[in-house]
C-alpha distance (Angstrom), angle and dihedral (degrees) to the residues before:
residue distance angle dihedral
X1 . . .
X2 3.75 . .
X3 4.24 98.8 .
X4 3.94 88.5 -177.2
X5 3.36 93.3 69.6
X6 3.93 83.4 72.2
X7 3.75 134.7 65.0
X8 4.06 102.9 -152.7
X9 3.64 115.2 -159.9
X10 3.65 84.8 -159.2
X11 3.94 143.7 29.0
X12 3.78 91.5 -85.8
X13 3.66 125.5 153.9
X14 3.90 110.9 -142.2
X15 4.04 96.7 -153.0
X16 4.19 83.2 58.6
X17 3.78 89.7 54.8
X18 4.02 101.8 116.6
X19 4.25 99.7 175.6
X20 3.73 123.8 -1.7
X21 4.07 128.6 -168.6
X22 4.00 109.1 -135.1
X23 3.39 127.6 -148.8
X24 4.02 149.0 74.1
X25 3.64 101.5 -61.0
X26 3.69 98.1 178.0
X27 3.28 91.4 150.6
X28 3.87 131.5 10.2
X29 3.36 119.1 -123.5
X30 3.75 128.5 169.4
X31 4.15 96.5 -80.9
X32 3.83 90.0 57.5
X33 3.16 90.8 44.7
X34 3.85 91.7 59.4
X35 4.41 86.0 49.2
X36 3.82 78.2 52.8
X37 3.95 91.6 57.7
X38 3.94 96.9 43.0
X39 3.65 90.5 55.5
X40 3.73 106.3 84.4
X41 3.77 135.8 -169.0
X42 3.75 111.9 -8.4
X43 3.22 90.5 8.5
X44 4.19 120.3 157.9
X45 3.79 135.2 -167.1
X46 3.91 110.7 -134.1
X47 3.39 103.0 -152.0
X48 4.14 116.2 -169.7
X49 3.56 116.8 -151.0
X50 3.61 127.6 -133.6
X51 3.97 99.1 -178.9
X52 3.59 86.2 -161.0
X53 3.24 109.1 65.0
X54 4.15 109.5 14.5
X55 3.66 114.7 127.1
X56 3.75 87.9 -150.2
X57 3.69 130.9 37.7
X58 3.88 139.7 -119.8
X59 3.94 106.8 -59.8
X60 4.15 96.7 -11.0
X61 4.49 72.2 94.7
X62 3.75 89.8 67.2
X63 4.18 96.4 55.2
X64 4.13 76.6 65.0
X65 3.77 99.5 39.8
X66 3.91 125.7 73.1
X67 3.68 94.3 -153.7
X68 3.20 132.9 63.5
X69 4.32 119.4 -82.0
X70 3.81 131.2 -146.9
X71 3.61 119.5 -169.6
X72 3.86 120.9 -137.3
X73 4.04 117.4 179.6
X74 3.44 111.8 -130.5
X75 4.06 88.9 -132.6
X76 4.02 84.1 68.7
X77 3.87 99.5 60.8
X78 3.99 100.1 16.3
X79 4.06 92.3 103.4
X80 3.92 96.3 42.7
X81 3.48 121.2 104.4
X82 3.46 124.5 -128.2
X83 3.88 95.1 -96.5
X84 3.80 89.3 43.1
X85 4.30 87.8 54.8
X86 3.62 88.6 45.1
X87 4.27 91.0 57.7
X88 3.79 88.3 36.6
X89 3.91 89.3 64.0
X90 4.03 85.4 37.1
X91 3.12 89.1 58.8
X92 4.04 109.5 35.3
X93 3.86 85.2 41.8
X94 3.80 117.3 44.9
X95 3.50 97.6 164.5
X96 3.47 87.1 53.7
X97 4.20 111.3 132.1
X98 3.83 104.3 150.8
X99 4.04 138.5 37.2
X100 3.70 115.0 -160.9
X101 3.67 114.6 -167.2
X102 4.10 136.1 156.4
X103 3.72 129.4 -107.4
X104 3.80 108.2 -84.2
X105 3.93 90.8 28.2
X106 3.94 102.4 146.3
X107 4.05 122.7 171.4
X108 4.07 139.8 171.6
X109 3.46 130.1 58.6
X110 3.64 116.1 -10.3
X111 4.27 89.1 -5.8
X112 4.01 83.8 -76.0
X113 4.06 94.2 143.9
X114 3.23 134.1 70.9
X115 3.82 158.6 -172.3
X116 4.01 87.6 -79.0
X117 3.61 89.8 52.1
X118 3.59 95.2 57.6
X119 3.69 96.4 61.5
C-alpha cells in the first residue's frame, strides 16, 4: 500500500477503513453531512483535493468533520479510469465493504464514471 499517496488528518490506518464517503468536501454542508450519517462504524470521508479550487484546505476539513479525513490530490487519480479508481480504492482500502457517495457524484478520467459504476 503506498500511504504517501495520502495526507491523513488523523492517525488512521487505511487497511481498517470499512465504508468511506468520496468526494470534495471542502466545505460541509447539509448533503455531506447526510454521506457522513450513512457511513457507519469505521467509516472515513475520502476527500480529493483540487488545490485550485477548495474552499478549505488540507486537514482545516477535519475541525468540521466527526470522522476521520484522508486527503487525495486530484492530480493522483485525475487520469484513471473508472475501473482503474475502483482497484485503486481496492487496493489502498482492503477492508473496504461500502462506497457512499451523493447524487451527481462522477469520477475518472474526464468525470466519465459514476455512482452506477461503483456498484
Amino acid at each position: 500500500m503506498d500511504t504517501n499517496m495520502f495526507s491523513h488528518c488523523q492517525n488512521l490506518a487505511p487497511e481498517r477503513v470499512a465504508s468511506l464517503a468520496l468526494g470534495g468536501f471542502d466545505g460541509l454542508h447539509l448533503g455531506h453531512r447526510a454521506l457522513i450519517e450513512a457511513l457507519g462504524p469505521g467509516g472515513a470521508l475520502l476527500a480529493i483535493e483540487n488545490s485550485h479550487m477548495d474552499l478549505t484546505p488540507g486537514c482545516v476539513r477535519n475541525r468540521f468533520s466527526p470522522v476521520p479525513v484522508i486527503l487525495l490530490s486530484l492530480d493522483r487519480v485525475c487520469n484513471l479510469t473508472p475501473e482503474a479508481f475502483v482497484a485503486f480504492l481496492k487496493e489502498q482500502f482492503p477492508a473496504l465493504k461500502q462506497l457512499v457517495v451523493g447524487y451527481d457524484f462522477r469520477f475518472g478520467c474526464q468525470r466519465s464514471g459514476s455512482a452506477a459504476d461503483l456498484a
